[in-house]
Residue, then its C-alpha position, 0 to 999 in steps of 0.5 A: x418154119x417152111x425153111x427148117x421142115x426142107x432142111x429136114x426133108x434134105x436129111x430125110x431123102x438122103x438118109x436112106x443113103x446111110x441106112x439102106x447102101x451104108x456109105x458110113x457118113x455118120x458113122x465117121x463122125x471125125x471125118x464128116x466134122x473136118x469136112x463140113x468145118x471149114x465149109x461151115x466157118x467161110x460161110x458163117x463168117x461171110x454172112x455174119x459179115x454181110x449181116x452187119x454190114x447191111x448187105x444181107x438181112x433174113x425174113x420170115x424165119x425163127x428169128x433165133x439167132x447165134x450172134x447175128x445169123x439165123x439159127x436156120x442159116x447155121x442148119x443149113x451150112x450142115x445139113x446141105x454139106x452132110x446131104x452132099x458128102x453122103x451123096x458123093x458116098x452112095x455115088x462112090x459105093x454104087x460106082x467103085x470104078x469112080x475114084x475121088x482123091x482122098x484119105x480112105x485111099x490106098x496107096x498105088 
């Protein structure tokens, strides 16, 4: 249980990044789906592939799994990408000057 309450202490700190400076993260769900998607499916596929190979196992969690990954594992290939765009978001709306290459960009 520890586990989910810091996944959901890391959406708890960062979300005053949406609310408070308005990086619009989650009001971009689209965006924030195709950036998190591929993250999600390596990460999965590489621990449900360690899982039944025996080189990974997981203790003291809910014991929910989706195939044979933790439910809590899934959680965590969301929240901490979520945690991170919204991060590099509040850095970009508090430093306008800091440029990242990507789509919201205008053409020079």
């Amino acid at each position: 249980m520890l586990y989910l309450l810091v996944l959901a202490a890391c959406i708890l700190v960062t979300l005053p990044l949406e609310l408070v400076l308005g990086v619009r993260v989650y009001r971009r769900p689209r965006r924030l789906l195709l950036t998190i998607a591929p993250v999600f499916a390596v990460f999965v596929a590489w621990d449900a592939l360690a899982i039944h190979a025996g080189q990974w196992s997981y203790h003291r969690l809910t014991r929910l799994l989706v195939g044979n990954v933790p439910i809590e594992e899934l959680l965590f290939f969301v929240v901490i990408p979520t945690c991170a765009v919204l991060s590099l978001e509040a850095v970009r709306r508090t430093k306008p000057t800091w440029q990242v290459d990507d789509v919201d960009r205008e053409p020079s």
